[in-house]
C-alpha positions in Angstrom: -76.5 40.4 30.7 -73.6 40.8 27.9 -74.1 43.7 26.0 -75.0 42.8 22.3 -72.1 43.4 19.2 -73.5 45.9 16.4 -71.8 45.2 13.3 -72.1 48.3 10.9 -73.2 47.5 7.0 -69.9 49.1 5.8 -67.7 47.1 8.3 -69.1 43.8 6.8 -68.5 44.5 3.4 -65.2 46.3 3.8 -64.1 42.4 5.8 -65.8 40.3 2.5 -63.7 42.7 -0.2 -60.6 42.1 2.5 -61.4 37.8 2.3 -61.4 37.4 -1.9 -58.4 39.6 -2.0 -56.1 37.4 0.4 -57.5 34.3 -0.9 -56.6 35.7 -4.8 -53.0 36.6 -3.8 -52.5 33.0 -2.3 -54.1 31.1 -5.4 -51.7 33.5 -7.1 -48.6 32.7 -5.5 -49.0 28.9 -5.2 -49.6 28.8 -9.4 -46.1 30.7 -9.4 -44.8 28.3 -7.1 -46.0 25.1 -9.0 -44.5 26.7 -12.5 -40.9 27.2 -10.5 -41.0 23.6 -9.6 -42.1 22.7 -13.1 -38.8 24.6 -13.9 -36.2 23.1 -11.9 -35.1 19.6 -13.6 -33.5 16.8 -11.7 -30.1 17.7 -12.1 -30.8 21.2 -10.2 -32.4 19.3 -7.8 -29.5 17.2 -7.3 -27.2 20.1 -7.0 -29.0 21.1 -4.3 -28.6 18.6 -2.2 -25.0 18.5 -2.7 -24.5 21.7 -1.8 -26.4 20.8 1.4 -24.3 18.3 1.9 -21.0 20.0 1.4 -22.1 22.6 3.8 -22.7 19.7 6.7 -19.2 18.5 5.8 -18.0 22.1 6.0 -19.5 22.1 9.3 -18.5 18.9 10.3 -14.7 19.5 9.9 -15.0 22.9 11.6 -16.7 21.1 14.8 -14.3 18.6 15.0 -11.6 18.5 17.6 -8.2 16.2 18.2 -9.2 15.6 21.5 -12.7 15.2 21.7 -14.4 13.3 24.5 -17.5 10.8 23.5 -20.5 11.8 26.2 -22.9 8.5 25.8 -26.4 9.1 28.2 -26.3 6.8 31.0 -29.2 5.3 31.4 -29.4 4.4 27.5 -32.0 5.8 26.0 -32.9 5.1 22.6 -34.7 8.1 22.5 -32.7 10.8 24.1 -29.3 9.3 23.9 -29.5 10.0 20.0 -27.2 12.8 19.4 -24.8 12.5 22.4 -23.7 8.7 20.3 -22.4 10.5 17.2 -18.8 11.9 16.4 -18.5 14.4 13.2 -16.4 13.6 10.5 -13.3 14.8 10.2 -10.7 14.7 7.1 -7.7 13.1 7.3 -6.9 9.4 7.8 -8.1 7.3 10.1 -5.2 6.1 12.4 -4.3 4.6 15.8 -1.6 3.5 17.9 -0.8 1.2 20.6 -2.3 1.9 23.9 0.2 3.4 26.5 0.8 0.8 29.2 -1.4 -1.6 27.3 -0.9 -4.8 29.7 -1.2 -3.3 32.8 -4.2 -1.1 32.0 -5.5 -4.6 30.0 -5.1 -6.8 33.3 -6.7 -5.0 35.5 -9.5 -4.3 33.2 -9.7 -8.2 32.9 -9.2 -9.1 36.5 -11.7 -6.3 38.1 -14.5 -7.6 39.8 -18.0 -7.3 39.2 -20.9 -6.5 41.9 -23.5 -4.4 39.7 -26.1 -5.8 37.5 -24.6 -3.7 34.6 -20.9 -5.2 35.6 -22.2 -8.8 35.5 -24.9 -9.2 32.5 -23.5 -10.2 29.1 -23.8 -8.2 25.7 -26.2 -10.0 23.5 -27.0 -6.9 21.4 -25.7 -2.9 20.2 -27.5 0.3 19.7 -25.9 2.5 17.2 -29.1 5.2 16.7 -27.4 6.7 13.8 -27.5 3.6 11.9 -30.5 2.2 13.5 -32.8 3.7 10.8 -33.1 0.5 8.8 -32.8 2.6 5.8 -29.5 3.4 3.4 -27.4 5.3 5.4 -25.6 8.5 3.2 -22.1 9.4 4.5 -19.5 11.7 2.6 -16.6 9.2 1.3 -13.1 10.8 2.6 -14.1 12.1 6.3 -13.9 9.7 9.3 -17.4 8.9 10.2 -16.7 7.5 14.0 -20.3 6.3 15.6 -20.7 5.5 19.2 -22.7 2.5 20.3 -23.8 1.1 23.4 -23.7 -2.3 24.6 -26.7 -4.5 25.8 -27.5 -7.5 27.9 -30.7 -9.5 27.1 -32.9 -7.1 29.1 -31.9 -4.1 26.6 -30.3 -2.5 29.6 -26.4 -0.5 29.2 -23.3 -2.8 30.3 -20.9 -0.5 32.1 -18.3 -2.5 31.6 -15.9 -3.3 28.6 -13.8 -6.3 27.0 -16.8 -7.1 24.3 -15.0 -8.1 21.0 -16.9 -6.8 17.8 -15.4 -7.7 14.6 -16.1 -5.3 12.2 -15.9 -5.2 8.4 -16.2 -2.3 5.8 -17.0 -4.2 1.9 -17.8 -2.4 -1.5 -17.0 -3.6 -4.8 -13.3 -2.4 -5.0 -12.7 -1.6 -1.1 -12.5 -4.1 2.1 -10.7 -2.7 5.0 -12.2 -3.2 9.0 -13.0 -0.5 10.6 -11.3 0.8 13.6 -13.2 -0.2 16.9 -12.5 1.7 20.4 -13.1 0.4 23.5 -14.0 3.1 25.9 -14.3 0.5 28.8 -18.0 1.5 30.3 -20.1 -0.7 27.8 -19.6 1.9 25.2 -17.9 2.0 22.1 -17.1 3.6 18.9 -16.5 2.9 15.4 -14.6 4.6 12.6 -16.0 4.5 9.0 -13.7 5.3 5.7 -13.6 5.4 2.0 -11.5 6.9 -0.2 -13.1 9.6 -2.5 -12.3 7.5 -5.7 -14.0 4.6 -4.4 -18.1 6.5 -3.3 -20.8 4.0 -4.3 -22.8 1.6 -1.7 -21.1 -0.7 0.7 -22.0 -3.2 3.6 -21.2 -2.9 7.1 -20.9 -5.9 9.1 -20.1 -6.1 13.1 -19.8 -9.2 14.6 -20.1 -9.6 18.1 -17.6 -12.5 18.4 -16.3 -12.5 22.4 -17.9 -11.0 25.8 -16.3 -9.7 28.3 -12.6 -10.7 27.3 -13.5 -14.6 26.9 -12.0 -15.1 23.9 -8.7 -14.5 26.2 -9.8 -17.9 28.0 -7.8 -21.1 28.2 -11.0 -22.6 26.4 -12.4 -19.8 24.7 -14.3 -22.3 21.9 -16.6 -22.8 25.3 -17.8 -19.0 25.2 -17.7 -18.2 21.6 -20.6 -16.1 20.8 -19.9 -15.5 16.7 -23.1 -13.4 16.3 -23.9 -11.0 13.6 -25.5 -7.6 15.1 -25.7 -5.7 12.0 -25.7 -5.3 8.5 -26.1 -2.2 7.0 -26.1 -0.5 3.3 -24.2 2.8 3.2 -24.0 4.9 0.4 -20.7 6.7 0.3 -21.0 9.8 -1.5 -18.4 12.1 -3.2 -17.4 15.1 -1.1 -15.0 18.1 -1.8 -12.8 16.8 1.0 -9.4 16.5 -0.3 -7.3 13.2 2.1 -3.3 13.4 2.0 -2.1 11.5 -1.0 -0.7 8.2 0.1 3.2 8.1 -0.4 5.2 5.1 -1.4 6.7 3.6 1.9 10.2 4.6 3.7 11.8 3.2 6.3 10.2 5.9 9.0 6.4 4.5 7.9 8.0 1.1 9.7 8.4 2.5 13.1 4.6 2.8 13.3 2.9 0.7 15.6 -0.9 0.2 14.3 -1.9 0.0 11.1 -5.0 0.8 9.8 -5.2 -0.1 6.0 -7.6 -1.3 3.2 -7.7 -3.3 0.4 -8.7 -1.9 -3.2 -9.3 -3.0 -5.9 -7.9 -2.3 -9.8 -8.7 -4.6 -12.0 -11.0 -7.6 -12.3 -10.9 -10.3 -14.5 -14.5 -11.6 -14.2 -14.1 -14.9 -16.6 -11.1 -16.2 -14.5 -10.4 -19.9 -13.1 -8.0 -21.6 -11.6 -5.4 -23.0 -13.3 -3.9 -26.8 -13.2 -1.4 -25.9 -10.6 -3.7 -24.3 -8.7 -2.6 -20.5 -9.8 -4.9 -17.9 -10.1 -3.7 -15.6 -13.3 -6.4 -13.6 -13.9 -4.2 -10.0 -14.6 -1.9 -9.8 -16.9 1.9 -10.2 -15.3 2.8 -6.4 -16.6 -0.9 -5.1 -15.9 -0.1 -1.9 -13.8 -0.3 -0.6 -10.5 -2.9 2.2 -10.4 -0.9 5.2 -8.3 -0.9 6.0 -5.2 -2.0 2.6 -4.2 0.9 0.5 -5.1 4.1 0.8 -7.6 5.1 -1.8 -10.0 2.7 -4.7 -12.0 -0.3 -5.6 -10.3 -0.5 -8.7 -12.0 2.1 -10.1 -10.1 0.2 -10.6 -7.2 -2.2 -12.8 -8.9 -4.7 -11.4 -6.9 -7.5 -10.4 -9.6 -7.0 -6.9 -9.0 -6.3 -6.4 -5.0 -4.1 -5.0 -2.9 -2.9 -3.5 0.0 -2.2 0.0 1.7 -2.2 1.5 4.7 -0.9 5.0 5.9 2.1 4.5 3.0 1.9 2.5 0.0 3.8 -0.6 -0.9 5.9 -1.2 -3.9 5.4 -4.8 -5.9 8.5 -6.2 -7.0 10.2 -7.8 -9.6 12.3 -10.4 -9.8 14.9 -8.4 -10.8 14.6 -5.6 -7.9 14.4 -7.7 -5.9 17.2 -9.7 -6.3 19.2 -5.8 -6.1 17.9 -5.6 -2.9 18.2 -9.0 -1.4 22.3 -9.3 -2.3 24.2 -10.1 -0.2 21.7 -9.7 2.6 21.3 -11.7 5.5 17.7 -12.1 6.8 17.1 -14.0 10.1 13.2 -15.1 10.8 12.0 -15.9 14.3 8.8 -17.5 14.5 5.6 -19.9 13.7 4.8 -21.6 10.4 3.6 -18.6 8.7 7.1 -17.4 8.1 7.7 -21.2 6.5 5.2 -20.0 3.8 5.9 -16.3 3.1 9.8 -17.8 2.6 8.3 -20.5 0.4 6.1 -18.0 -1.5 9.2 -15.0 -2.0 11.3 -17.3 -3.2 8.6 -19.2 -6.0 6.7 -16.0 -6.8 9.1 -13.7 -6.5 12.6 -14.6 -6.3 11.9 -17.0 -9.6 13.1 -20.1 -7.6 10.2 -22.2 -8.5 11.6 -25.5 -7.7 11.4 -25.0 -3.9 8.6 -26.6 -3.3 9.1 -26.3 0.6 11.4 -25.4 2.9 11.5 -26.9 6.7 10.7 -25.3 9.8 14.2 -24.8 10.8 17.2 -24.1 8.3 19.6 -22.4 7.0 20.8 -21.6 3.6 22.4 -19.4 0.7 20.3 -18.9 -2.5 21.4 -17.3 -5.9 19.7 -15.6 -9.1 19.2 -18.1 -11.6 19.6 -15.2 -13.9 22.8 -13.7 -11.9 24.5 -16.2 -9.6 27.2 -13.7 -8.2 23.7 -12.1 -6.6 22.6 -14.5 -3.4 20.9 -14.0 0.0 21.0 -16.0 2.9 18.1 -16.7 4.8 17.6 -18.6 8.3 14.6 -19.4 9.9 14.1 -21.0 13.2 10.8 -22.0 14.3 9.4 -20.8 17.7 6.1 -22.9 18.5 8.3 -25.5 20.2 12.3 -25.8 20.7 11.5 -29.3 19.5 11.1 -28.5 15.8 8.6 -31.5 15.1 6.5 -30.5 18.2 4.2 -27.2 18.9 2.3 -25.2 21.3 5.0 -23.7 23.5 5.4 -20.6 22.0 7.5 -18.0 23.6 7.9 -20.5 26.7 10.3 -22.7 24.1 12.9 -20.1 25.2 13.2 -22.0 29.0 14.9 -24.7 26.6 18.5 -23.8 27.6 19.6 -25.9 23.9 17.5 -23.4 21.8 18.7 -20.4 23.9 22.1 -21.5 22.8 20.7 -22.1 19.3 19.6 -18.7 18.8 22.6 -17.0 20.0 25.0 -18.7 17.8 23.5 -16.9 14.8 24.5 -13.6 16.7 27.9 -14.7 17.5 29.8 -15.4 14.3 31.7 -12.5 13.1 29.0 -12.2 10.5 25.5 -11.7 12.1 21.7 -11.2 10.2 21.7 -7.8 8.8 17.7 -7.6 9.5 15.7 -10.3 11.9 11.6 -10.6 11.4 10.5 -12.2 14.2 6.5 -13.1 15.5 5.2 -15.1 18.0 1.4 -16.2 19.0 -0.5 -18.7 17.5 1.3 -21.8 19.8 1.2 -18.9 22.9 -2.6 -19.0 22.5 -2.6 -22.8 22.8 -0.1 -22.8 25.6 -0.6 -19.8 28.3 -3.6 -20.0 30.2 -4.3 -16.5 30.9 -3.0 -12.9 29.9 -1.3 -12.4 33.0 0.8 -15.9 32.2 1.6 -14.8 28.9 3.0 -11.1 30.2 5.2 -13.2 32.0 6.4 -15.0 29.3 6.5 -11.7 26.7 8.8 -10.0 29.7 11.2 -13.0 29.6 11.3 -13.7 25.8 11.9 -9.4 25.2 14.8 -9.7 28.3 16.2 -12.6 26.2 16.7 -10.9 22.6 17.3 -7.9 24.9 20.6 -9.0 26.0 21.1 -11.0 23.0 21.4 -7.8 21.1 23.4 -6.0 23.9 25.9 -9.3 23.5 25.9 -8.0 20.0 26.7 -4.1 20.4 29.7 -4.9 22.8 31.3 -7.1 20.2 31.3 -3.6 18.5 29.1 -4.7 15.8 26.2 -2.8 13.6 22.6 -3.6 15.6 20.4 -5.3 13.3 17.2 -4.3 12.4 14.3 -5.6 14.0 11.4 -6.3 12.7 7.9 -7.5 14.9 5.7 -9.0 12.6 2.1 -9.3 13.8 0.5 -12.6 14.2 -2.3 -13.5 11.4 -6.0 -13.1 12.1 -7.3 -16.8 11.6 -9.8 -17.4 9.7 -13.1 -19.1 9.4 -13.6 -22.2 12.5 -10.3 -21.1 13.3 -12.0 -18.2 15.2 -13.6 -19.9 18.2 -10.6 -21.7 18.7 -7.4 -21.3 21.1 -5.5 -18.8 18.7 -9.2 -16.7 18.1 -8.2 -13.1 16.6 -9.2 -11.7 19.8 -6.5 -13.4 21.4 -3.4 -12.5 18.7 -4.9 -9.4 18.5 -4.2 -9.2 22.6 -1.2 -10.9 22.4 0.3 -9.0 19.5 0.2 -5.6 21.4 1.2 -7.2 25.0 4.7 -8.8 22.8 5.6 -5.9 20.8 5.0 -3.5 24.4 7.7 -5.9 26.2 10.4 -5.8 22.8 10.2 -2.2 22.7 10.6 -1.9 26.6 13.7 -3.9 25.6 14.7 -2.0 22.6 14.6 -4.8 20.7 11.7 -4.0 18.2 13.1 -1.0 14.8 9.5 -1.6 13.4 6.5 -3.4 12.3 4.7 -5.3 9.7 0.6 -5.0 11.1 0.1 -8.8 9.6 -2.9 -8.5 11.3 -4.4 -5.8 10.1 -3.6 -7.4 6.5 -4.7 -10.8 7.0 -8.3 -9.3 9.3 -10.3 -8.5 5.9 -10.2 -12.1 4.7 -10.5 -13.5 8.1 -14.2 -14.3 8.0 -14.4 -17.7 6.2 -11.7 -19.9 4.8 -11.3 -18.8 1.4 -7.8 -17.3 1.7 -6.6 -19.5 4.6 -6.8 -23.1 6.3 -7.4 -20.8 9.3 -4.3 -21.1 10.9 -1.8 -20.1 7.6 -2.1 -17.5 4.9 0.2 -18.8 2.4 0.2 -22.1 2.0 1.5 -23.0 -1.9 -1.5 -22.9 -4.4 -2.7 -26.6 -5.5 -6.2 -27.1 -7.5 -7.3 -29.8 -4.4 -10.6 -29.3 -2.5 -10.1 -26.9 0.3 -11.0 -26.5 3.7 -14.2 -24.5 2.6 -15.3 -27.7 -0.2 -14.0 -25.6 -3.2 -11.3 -26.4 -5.7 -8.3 -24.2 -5.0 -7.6 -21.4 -2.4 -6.6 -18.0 -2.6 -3.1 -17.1 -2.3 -2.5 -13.5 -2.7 -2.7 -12.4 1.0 0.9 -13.6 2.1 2.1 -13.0 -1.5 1.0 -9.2 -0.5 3.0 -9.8 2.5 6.4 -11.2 1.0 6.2 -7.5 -1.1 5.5 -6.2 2.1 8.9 -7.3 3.8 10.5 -6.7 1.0 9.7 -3.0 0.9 10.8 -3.5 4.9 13.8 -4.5 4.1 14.5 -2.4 1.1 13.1 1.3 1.9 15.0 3.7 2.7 
């Protein structure tokens, strides 16, 4: 039996004395702590936090490394797979470049068989954990926030296979851009999120899941058009003490990049402006200013009620008058769909102060003077490429078996005067025409050989090389992106053309129309779906409004100019 516990009279009331004196010191130091809080206001508060987050930025750019490797869990777990699906921020800007050997790493990733469940299923939905909170998400504006996500098939089982086409979109009051996606090729992906520090407040993300599994590369892609919205989220972009590189005005070296990953801001608004009886939208002053670094020049030009466009440079917006110094006795040679019919329309009215061109065909050829200085002309040609029949389309780069338009071409090349600078593009007919990538790789190879030797023909007459610019197909817009020229397919086609001219050493640099036109892609409101510029008339429009916007190609027509004019 237990031996009894004797508890001495002293012992007891030493342990009672003991009890009220810890429970005093406690009651004491909570009062002290409820008049400290009392104390601190809401802007201390506040301060707080910042510094907090400061100190996870500080972190952030310390962790992060050029070369670092994504590690996604395989099996996805929405649990455990948390932390291995984000990327810190880092602080410069967000870039890319074309992908080393893109079309033969991008056929065999389209022609590789299946055999495994997670090879065969579909994506019908993401995880991004990290943005999966349902709540604002807070991010630092100026670092690159890059989130991995997984891709699911209707089970909510991993894909381990790639070729998925998100369309993504980054949209704030004075900021639209689309944010980089990557395409690691296992089902997983990532994507890059970026404001400017001037522009923190709350913005909406939007990712579209548009294609599966490369079908939007299909002869019929409208037949496996998935157009589904995945997510929507708030994020509240915060200011940071990251300082980004000041954007410069473009030179001619900014051209020789491949990928361009820009954004549009905004600098001005005009919130009581309508369009006008021709169908013009002049909500800015003409002489309301460019706000630096962004652009140089009037804003107001642009007639884009307040927006423009930069990427890794930024562009200047000319005048009449500068441009005209530029243009003299140039000659610029265009190669390529309709769109070019509009952006030569739209220099020339807008720009060039010729408004009575109303039009100008698909093919010509023709000298044009200053009104205000007629010793001062440019000649322009512009051949059209969707067919070698000019009142035909939907050949594409296959127009060039035509032996007639071969010789066509090469006539421009062989006076003793040849095109100073040549913008050429190709796409929107190739993506009605070719029925697979592999048919249109073909076609690239022999349409690259052909201005290949074309400009060798040229060097051996002992004459200057012209310079050569690729400008990227549009992204169409609205219904135009189910169709046979989807953005998934230009996108594709863009980088498999411009691989094949620089093979050739054809291609001095590029103009990303894509990356442009991809912001304004989602409905109609800036295009038909097929053309960006098409001449401003107050007419109801393909989306049932009066009126369309303009200002994308007009962006565009500054853009070649600054091509053209940089040094």
């Amino acid at each position: 039996m237990p031996e009894k516990v004797v508890i001495s009279p002293q012992r007891a009331l030493w342990s009672i004395l003991m009890l009220h004196w810890r429970v005093g010191l406690l009651t004491a130091l909570v009062l002290v702590g409820m008049v400290v809080v009392w104390s601190i206001d809401g802007c201390t508060v506040k301060n707080i936090i910042q510094a907090w987050r400061y100190q996870q930025d500080y972190l952030a750019v310390r962790s992060h490394t050029p070369n670092l490797t994504l590690t996604f869990v395989s099996p996805y777990s929405p649990v455990y797979g948390k932390k291995s699906l984000l990327v810190e921020g880092h602080a410069s800007w967000v870039s890319n470049e074309l992908e080393p050997n893109l079309t033969s790493n991008l056929i065999a990733r389209w022609s590789a068989r299946g055999g495994e469940p997670c090879k065969d299923s579909k994506a019908v939905e993401i995880a991004i954990p990290w943005l999966d909170g349902g709540e604002v998400v807070d991010l630092s504006a100026g670092y690159v926030h890059e989130f991995g996500f997984q891709a699911l098939d209707d089970s909510e089982k991993p894909l381990c296979v790639g070729g998925d086409y998100f369309e993504a979109d980054l949209s704030g009051e004075s900021w639209k851009s689309r944010p980089l996606v990557k395409d690691f090729s296992n089902g997983s992906y990532s994507i890059s999120l970026q404001v400017h520090p001037d522009f923190d407040g709350v913005y909406n993300l939007t990712i579209i899941l548009l294609y599966r599994h490369f079908e939007g590369l299909k002869f019929t892609p409208w037949k496996f058009s998935y157009d589904r919205m995945l997510r929507n989220v708030a994020i509240r972009f915060y200011k940071s003490s990251v300082q980004l590189p000041e954007l410069q005005a473009c030179k001619a070296s900014d051209f020789v990049r491949d990928v361009w990953i820009g954004r549009w801001t905004r600098h001005g608004k005009n919130d009581d402006c309508s369009i006008e009886n021709d169908g013009r939208y002049r909500c800015l002053a003409p002489d309301f200013p460019c706000q630096a670094p962004w652009c140089d020049g009037s804003l107001g030009i642009l007639e884009s009620n307040g927006w423009v466009y930069s990427t890794h440079c930024s562009f200047k917006l000319y005048s009449a008058e500068s441009a005209w110094n530029c243009l003299k006795n140039r000659w610029v040679f265009f190669w390529g769909d309709s769109n070019h019919v509009d952006t030569i329309r739209n220099l020339l009215n807008f720009v060039l102060d010729l408004p009575e061109i109303s039009s100008v065909p698909r093919r010509f050829d023709m000298n044009f003077s200053n009104p205000r200085d007629p010793s001062q002309t440019v000649r322009i040609t512009s051949i059209f490429n969707g067919h070698w029949n000019e009142t035909q389309n939907y050949l594409g780069l296959d127009s060039l078996k035509d032996e007639g338009f071969q010789d066509l071409l090469k006539k421009y090349f062989s006076e003793d005067t040849i095109p100073d600078t040549v913008v050429m593009n190709s796409g929107l007919h190739d993506g009605v025409h070719w029925h697979n990538i592999r048919a249109f790789s073909v076609g690239a190879d022999y349409a690259a050989s052909f201005w290949g030797d074309v400009m060798k023909t040229v060097k051996q007459r002992g004459l200057a090389w012209p310079r050569v610019f690729y400008r990227n197909t549009i992204a169409t817009g609205g219904y135009a992106r189910s169709l046979a020229f989807n953005p998934n397919k230009m996108e594709v086609f863009n980088g498999v053309l411009l691989e094949k001219l620089k093979q050739a050493g054809v291609v001095s640099g590029v103009i990303d129309n894509f990356d442009m036109t991809f912001p304004w892609h989602f409905d109609n409101r800036c295009n038909d779906g097929v053309h960006y510029g098409r001449a401003p008339a107050k007419m109801k429009w393909r989306d049932g409004q009066i009126g369309h916007q303009y200002f994308v190609d007009l962006m565009l027509a500054h853009v070649l100019l600054n091509a053209l004019c940089a040094r």
